[in-house]
C-alpha distance (Angstrom), angle and dihedral (degrees) to the residues before:
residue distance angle dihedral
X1 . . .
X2 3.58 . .
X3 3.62 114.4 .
X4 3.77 114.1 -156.1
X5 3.67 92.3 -13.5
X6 3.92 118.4 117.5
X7 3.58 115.4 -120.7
X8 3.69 88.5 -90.5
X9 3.18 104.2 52.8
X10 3.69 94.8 -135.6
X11 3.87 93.5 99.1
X12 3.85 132.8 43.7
X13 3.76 113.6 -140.9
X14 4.29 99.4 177.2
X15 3.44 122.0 170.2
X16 3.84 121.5 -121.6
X17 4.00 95.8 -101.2
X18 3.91 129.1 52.6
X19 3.82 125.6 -53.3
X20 3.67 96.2 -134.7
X21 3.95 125.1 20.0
X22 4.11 118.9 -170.7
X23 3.71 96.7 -177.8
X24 3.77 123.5 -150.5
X25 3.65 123.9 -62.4
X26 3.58 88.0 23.0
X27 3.96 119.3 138.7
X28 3.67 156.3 -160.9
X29 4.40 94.2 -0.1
X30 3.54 121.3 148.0
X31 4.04 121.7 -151.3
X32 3.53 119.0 -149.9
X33 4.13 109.5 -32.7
X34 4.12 138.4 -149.3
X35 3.51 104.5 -91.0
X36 4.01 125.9 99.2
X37 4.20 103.8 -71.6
X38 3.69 99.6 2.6
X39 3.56 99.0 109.3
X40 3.48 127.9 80.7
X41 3.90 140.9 -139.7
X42 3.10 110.2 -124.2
X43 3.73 122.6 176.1
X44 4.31 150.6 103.9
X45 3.88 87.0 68.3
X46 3.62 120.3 133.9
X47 3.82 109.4 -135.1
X48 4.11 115.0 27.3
X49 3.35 129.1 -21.6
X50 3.96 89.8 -134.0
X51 3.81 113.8 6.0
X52 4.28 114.9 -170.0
X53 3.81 100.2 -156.8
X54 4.30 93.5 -163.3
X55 4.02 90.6 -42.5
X56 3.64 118.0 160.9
X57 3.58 131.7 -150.0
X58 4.25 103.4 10.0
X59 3.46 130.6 150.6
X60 3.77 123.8 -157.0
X61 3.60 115.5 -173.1
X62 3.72 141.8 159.5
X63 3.78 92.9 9.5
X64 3.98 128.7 148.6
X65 4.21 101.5 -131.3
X66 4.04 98.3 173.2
X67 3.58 133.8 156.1
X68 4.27 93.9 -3.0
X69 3.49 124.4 138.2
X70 4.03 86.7 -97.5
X71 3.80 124.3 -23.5
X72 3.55 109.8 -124.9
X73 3.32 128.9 3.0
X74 4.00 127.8 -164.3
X75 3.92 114.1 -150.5
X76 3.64 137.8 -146.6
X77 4.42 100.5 -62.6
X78 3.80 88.3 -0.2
X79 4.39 94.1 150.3
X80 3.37 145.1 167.3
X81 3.86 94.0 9.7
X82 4.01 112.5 133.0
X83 3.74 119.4 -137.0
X84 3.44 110.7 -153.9
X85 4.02 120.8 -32.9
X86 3.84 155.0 -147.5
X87 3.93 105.9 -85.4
X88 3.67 120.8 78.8
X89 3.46 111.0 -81.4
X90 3.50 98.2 20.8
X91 4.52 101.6 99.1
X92 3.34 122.9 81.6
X93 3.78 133.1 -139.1
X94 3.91 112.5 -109.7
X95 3.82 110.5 177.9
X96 3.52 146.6 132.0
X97 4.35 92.9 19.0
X98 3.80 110.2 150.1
X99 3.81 89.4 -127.7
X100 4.13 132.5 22.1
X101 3.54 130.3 -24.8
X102 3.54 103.9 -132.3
X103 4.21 117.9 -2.5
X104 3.58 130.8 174.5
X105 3.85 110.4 -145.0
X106 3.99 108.3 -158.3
X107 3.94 108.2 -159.6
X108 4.05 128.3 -174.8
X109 3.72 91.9 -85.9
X110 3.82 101.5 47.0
X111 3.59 148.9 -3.5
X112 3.83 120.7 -137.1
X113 4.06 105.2 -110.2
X114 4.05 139.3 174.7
X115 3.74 94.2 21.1
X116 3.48 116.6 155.8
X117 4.06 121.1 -146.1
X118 3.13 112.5 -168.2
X119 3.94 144.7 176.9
X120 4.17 93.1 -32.6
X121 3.98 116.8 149.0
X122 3.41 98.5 -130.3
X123 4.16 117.7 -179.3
X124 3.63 147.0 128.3
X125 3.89 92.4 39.6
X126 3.67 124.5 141.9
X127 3.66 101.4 -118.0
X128 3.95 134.6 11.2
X129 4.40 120.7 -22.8
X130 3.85 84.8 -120.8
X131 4.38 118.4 1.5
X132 3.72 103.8 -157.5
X133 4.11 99.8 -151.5
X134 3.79 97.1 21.6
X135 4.41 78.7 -101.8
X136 4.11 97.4 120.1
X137 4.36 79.5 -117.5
X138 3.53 151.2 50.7
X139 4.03 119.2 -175.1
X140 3.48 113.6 -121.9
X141 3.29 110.8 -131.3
X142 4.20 133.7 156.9
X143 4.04 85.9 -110.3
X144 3.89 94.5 -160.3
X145 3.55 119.5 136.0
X146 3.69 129.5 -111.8
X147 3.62 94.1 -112.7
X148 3.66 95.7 50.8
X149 3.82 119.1 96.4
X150 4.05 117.0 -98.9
X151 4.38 82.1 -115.7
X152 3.41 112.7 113.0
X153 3.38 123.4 -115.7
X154 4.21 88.1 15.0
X155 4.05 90.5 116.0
X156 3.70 138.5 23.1
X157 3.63 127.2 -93.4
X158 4.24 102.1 -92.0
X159 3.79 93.0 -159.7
X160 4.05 106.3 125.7
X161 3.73 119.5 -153.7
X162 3.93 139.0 80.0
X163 3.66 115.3 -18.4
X164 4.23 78.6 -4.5
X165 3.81 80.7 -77.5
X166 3.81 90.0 -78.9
């Protein structure tokens, strides 16, 4: 499909909103895919290229998400969806978006969790590749706890936050 692309591709013609919309409680969809002509173009819209209102359990891969007003965005409990992956195929193009690449947008009633992001070409955006918290920064920092031994890899990350801003 192409998504706010004319038909010949040599002009985008988006809409002001998003270019595709899984709403909240929504399930199990798949966005594009790896294989020869399953991705889509998807670009000139206003808002997000791909916006997952509290969707579970997508997978966007091998789409084109240029010159949107961000490329994907994660909202409020949006988890375990995968963005992208490690297969050929599977990573999507994320370029030229007036804001972020990827962001995860935690909201009063959930915080996007489990998502994988994975293998995407991501470039030429206005902000960040991927913004975990939708705040243009997250302090890196070793995030172990005080009572955990100085041996790597002995205790878990204690950072808090979407995707436990890993």
């Amino acid at each position: 499909n192409r998504i706010g692309v004319q038909a010949t591709g040599s002009a985008y013609r988006g809409n002001a909103s998003f270019g595709v919309l899984v709403g909240q409680g929504n399930e199990n969809n798949r966005i594009g895919g790896p294989g020869d002509w399953e991705g889509n173009a998807i670009a000139g819209n206003g808002q997000t290229g791909v916006y997952l209102f509290q969707a579970h359990h997508t997978i966007v891969q091998g789409n084109a998400l240029v010159s949107n007003g961000g490329g994907v965005f994660l909202y409020g409990d949006a988890s375990d969806n995968q963005i992208g992956g490690t297969e050929p195929g599977e990573g999507n193009t994320i370029a030229s978006n007036v804001n972020v690449g990827v962001s995860l947008y935690p909201i009063a009633g959930g915080v996007p969790a489990r998502n994988a992001i994975l293998g995407n070409s991501m470039y030429d955006n206005g902000f960040l590749g991927i913004d975990l918290g939708n705040d243009n920064h997250t302090p890196n920092d070793l995030g172990v706890p005080a009572q955990c031994p100085a041996t790597p890899g002995q205790c878990p990350d204690a950072d808090t936050g979407p995707n436990g801003l890993q």
